[in-house]
NUTOR-806250 format. One record per residue (C-alpha): x, y, z; residue in three letters; residue number from 1. Coordinates in Angstrom, 2 decimals, m for minus. Layout:
REM residues N
R         X         Y         Z    aa     i
R         X         Y         Z   ALA   NUM
...
END
This chain:
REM residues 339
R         X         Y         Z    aa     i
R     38.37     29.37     43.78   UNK     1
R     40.59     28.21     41.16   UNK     2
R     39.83     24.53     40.88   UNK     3
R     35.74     25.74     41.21   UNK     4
R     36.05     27.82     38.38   UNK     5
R     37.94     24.67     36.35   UNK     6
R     35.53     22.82     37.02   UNK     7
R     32.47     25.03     36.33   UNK     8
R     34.32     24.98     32.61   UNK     9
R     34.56     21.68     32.41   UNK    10
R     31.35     20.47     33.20   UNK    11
R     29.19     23.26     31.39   UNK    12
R     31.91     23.38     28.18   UNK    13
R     31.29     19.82     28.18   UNK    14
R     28.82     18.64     25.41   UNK    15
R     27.85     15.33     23.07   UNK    16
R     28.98     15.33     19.66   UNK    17
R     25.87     13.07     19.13   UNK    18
R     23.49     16.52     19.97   UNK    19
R     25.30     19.87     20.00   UNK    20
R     24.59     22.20     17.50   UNK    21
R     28.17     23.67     17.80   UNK    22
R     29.22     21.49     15.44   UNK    23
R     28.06     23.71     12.70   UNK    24
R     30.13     26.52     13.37   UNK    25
R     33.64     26.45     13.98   UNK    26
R     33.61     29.26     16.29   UNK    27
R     34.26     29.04     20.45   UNK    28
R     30.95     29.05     22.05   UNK    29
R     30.99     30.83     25.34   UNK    30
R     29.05     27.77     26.67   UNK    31
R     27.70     24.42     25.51   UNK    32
R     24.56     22.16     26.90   UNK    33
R     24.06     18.84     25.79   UNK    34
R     21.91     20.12     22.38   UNK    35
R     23.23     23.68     21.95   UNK    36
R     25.45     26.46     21.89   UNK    37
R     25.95     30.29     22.78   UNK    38
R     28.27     32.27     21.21   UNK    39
R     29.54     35.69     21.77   UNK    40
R     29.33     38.39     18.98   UNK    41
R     27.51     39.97     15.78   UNK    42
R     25.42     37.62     14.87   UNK    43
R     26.00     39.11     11.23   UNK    44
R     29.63     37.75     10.83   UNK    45
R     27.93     34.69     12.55   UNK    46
R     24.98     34.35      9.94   UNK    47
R     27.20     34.42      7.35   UNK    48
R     29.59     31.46      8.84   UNK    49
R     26.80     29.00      8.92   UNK    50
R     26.43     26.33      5.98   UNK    51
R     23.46     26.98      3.62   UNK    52
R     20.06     25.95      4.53   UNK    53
R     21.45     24.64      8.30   UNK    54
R     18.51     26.09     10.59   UNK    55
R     15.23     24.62     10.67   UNK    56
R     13.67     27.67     13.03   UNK    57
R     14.78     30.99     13.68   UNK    58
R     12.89     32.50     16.05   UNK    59
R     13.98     36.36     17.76   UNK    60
R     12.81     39.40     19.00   UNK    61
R     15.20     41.96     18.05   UNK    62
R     15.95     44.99     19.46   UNK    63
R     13.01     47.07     18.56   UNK    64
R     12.88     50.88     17.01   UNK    65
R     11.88     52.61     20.03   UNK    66
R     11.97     56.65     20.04   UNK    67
R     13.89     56.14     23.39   UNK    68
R     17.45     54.23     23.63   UNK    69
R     17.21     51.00     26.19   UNK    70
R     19.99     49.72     27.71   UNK    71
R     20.47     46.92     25.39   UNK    72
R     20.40     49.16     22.65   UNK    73
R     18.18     50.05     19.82   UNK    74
R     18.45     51.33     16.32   UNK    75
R     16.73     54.33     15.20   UNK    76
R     14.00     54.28     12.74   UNK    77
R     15.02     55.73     10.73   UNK    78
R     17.27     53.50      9.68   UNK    79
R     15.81     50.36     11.24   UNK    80
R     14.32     48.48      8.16   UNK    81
R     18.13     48.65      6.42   UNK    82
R     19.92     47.98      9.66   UNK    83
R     17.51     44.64      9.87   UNK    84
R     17.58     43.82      6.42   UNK    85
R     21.49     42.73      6.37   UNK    86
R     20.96     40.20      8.95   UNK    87
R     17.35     38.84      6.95   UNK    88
R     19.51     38.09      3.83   UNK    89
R     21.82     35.56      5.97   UNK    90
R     19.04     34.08      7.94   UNK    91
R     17.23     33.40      4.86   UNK    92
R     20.40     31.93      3.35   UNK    93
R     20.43     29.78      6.08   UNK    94
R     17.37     28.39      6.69   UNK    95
R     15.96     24.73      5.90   UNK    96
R     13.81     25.11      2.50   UNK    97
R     10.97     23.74      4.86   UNK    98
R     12.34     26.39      7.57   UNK    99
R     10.50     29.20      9.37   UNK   100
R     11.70     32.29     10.51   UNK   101
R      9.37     33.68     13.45   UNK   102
R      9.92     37.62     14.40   UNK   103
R      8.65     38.65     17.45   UNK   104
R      8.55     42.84     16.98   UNK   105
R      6.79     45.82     18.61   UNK   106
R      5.24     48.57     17.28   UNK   107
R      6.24     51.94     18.34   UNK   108
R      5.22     56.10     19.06   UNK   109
R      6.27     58.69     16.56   UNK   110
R      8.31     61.47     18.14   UNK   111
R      6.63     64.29     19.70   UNK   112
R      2.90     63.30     18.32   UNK   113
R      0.65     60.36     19.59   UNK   114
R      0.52     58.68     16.38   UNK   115
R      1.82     55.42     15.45   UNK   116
R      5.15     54.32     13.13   UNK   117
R      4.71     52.26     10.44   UNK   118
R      8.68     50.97     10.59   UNK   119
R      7.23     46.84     11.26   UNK   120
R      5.03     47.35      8.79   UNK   121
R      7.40     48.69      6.27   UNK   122
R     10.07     45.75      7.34   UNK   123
R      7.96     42.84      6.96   UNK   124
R      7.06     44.36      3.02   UNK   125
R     10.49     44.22      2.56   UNK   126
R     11.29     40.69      4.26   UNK   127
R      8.37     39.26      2.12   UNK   128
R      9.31     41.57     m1.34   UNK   129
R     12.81     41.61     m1.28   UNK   130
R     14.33     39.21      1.01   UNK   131
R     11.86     36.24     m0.76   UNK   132
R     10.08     35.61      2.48   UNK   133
R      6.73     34.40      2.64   UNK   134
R      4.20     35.50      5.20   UNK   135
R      2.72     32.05      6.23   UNK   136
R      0.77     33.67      9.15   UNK   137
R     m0.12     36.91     11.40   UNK   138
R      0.35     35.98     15.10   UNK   139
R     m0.04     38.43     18.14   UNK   140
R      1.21     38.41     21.96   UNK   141
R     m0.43     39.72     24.48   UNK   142
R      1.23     41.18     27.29   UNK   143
R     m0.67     42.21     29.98   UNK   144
R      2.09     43.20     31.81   UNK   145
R      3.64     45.65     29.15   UNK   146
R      3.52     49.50     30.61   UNK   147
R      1.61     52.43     29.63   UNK   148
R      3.51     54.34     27.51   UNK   149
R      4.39     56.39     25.95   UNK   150
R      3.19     58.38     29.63   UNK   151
R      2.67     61.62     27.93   UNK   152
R     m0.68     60.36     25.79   UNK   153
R     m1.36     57.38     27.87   UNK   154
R     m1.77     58.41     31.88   UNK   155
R     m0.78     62.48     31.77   UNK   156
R     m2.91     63.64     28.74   UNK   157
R     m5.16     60.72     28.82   UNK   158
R     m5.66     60.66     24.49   UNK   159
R     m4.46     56.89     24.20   UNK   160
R     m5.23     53.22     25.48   UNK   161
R     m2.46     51.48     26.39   UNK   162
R     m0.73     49.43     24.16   UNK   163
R     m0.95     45.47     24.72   UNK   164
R     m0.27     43.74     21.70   UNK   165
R      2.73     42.90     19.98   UNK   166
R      2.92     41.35     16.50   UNK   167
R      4.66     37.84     16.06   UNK   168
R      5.11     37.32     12.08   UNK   169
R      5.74     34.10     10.90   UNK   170
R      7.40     33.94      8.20   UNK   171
R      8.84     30.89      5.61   UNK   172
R     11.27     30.14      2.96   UNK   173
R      8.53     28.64      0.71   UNK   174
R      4.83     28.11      0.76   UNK   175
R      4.86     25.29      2.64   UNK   176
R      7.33     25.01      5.42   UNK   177
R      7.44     22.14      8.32   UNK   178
R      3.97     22.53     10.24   UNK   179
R      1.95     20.57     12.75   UNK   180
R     m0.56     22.40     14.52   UNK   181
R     m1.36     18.84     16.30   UNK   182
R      1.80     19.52     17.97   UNK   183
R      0.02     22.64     20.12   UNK   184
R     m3.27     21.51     20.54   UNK   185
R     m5.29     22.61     23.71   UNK   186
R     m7.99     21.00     25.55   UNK   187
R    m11.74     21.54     24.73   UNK   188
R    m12.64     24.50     25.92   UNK   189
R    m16.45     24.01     28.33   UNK   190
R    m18.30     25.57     25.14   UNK   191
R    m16.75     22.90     22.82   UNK   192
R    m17.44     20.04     25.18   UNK   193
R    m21.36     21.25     25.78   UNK   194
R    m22.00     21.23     22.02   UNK   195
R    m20.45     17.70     21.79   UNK   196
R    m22.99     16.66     24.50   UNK   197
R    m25.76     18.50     22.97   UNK   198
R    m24.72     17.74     19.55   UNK   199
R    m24.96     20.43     16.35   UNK   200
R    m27.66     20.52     13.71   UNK   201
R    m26.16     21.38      9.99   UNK   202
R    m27.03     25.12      8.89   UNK   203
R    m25.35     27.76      7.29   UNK   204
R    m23.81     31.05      9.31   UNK   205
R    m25.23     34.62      7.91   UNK   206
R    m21.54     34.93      6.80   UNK   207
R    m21.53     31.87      4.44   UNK   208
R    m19.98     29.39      6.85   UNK   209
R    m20.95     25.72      6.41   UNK   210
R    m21.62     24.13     10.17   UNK   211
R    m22.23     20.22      9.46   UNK   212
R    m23.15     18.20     12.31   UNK   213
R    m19.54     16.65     12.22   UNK   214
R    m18.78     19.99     14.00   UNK   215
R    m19.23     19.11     17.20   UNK   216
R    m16.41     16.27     17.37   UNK   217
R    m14.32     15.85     19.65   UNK   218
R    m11.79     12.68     19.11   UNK   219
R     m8.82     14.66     17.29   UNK   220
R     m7.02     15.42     20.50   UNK   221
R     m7.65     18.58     21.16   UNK   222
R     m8.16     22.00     20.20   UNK   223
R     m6.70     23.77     17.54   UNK   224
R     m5.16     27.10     18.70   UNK   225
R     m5.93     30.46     17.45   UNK   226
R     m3.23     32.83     16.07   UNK   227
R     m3.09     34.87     19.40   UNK   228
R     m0.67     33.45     21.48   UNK   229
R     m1.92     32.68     25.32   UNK   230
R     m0.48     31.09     28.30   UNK   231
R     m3.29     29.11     30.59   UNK   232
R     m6.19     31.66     30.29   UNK   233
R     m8.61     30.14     27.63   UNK   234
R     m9.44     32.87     25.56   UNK   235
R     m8.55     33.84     21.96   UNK   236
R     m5.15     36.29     22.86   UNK   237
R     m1.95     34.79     23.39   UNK   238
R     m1.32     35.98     26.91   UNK   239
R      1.51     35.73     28.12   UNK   240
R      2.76     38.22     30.83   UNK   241
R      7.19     38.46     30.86   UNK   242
R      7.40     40.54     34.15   UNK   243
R      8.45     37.49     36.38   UNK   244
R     10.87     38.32     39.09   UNK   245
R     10.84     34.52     40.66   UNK   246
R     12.05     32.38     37.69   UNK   247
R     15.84     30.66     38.29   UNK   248
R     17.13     33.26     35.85   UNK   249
R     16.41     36.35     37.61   UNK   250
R     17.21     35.02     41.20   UNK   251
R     20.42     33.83     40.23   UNK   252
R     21.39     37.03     38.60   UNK   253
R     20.28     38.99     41.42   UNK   254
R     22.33     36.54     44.11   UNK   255
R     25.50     36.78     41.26   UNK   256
R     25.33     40.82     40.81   UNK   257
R     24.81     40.50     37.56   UNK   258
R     22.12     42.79     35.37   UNK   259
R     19.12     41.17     34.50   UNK   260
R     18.10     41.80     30.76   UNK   261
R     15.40     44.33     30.33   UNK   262
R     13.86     43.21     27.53   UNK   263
R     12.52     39.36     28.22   UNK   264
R      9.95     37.05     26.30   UNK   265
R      7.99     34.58     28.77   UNK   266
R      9.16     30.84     27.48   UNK   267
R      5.59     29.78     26.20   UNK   268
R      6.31     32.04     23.39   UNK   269
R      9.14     30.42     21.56   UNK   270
R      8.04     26.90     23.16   UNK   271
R      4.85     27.38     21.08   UNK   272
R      6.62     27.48     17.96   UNK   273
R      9.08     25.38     18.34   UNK   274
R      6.30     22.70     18.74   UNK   275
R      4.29     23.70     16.17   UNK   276
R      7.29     24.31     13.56   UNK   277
R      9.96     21.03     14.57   UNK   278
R     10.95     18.33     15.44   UNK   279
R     12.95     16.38     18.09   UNK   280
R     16.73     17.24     16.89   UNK   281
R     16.13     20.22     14.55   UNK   282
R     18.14     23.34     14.51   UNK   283
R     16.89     26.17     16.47   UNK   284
R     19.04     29.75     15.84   UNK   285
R     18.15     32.71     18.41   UNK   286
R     20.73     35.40     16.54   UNK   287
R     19.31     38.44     19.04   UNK   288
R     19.33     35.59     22.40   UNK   289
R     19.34     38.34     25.39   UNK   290
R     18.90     35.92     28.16   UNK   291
R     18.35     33.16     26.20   UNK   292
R     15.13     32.02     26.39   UNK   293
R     14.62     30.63     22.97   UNK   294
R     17.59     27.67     23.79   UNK   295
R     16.74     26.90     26.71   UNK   296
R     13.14     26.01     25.65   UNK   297
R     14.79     24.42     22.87   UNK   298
R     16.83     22.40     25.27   UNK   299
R     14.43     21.33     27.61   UNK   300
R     12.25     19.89     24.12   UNK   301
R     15.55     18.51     22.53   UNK   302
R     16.14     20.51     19.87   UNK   303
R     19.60     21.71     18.99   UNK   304
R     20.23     24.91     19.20   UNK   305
R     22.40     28.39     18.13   UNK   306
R     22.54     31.49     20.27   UNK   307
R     24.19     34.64     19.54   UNK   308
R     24.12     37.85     21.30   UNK   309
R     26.56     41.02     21.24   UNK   310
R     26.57     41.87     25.04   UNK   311
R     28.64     39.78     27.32   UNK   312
R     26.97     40.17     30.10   UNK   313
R     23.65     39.48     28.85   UNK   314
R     25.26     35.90     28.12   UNK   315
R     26.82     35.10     30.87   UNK   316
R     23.93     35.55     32.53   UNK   317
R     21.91     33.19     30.28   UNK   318
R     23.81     30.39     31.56   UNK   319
R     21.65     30.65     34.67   UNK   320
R     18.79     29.06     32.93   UNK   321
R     20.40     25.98     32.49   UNK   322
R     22.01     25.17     35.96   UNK   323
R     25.26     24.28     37.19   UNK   324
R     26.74     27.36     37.83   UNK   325
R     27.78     27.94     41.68   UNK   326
R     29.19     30.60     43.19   UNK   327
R     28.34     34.49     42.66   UNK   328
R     30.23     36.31     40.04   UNK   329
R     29.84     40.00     39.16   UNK   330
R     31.83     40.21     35.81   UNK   331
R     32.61     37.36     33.10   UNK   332
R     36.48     37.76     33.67   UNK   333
R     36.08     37.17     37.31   UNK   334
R     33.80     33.89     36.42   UNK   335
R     36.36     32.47     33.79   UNK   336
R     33.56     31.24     32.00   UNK   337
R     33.74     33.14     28.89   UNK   338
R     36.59     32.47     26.63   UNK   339
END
């Protein structure tokens, strides 16, 4: 067991000095790939470590301020929009001048009443007012996987739909950060390809809207997406279900004993902007990574990258999505692969 576990270190601590983002930081990771890094702790204190205007993309979804605690733990909120706020000062400290900082965050029920909060809202007038933010665009994920909750107004009293949607904010450290929506185009869709056939007369919509008979074209590669996020289904919501129970992650937590994070993004929702918003050997930071998605999308479309996350076992348990780890393992002591 011994010599497994050395060499488990010294193959997965292993990394290039041409590619690893560790190199920023002169922390320990807990792990190292070939283009990134995870590291163990508050990503505050981490934040503030990192040289000025280092990150070209941070994209997160942090805990949200749900009326109920979740495992992984959640901030009232109440105090929510502070509690956020101290880690929005470093991140915008540290971002790229042509960096974007992409919050995934859900909305949530007030206590005891079936009305809404208005704590996202509230943050993001703050991120854009205070922190110097700019909001470069709205985006929304749909999961159609996401339960119906809360129960009480949703299946017992039957007085609300259920809840779908989650906002995506994109956000930017000036007006006009790094952007190529070439970079995520989708094919023609069968109406776009019938009116290229058919060809388009010039008119004028009821609502003002110039259609010239250019419209029709089809030669620039593809489709440009719409601002709701989607996986394969051609339609104009992002969807993008996270309920998988087949992906290498969760069987190899389940064959090492290890918890499975509650609270995971499908990987065509960071991949999409870290398309659309770098480049081949930019720095991506996840500073809320759970399991890790965000780097290992990164990885796999060679972008360095920085993860951070507070639980231990959460991260241990990332390293599943990058291979190489043998054997099963119920705590990070017993694994030696946290230092």
């Amino acid at each position: 067991m011994n010599n497994l576990v050395e060499g488990l270190q010294a193959s997965l601590f292993a990394t290039s000095a041409e590619h690893s983002s560790s190199l920023l930081v002169t922390e320990t990771p807990a792990y190292t790939t070939p283009y990134g890094a995870a590291y163990l702790g508050d990503s505050r204190e981490f934040l503030a470590k990192l040289p000025e205007g280092s990150v070209n993309l941070i994209f997160t979804s942090p805990p949200y301020a749900l009326h109920f605690k979740k495992a992984y733990g959640n901030v009232d909120k109440a105090d929510y929009v502070e509690w956020f706020l101290a880690f929005a000062r470093e991140m915008f400290r540290v971002l790229a001048d042509d960096g974007s900082f992409v919050l995934n965050i859900g909305g949530s029920y007030n206590p005891k009443v079936p009305t809404r909060s208005l704590y996202h809202f509230k943050l993001l007038i703050r991120l854009v007012e205070e922190i110097g933010f700019h909001l470069a665009q709205e985006c929304f994920w749909y999961n159609p996987a996401k339960m119906p909750v809360p129960a009480e107004w949703v299946t017992v009293r039957r007085q609300r739909i259920r809840d779908s949607v989650e906002y995506v904010w994109w956000l930017s450290k000036s007006p006009f950060p790094k952007a190529d929506n070439r970079q995520v185009l989708r094919p023609y869709g069968k109406d776009m390809l019938r009116l290229a056939q058919r060809g388009v007369r010039s008119t004028v919509r009821p609502s003002g809207h110039a259609i010239r008979s250019s419209f029709d074209k089809i030669d620039n590669g593809g489709s440009i997406p719409p601002n709701v996020i989607e996986d394969e289904i051609p339609t104009d919501m992002l969807t993008l279900g996270n309920n998988s129970a087949n992906d290498i992650y969760t069987k190899r937590c389940k064959e090492s004993g290890i918890k499975i994070h509650p609270a995971r993004f499908p990987a065509a929702l960071p991949e999409f902007f870290v398309k659309l918003l770098t480049n081949e050997g930019d720095v991506v930071l996840d500073p809320f990574a759970g399991s890790n998605t965000t780097g290992s999308v990164a990885e796999q479309l060679e972008r360095r990258w920085l993860a951070v996350d507070l639980v231990e076992e959460y991260l241990l348990a990332s390293r599943f999505r990058f291979g190489g780890v043998e054997g099963s393992y119920s705590t990070p002591e017993r694994a030696g692969l946290l230092r």
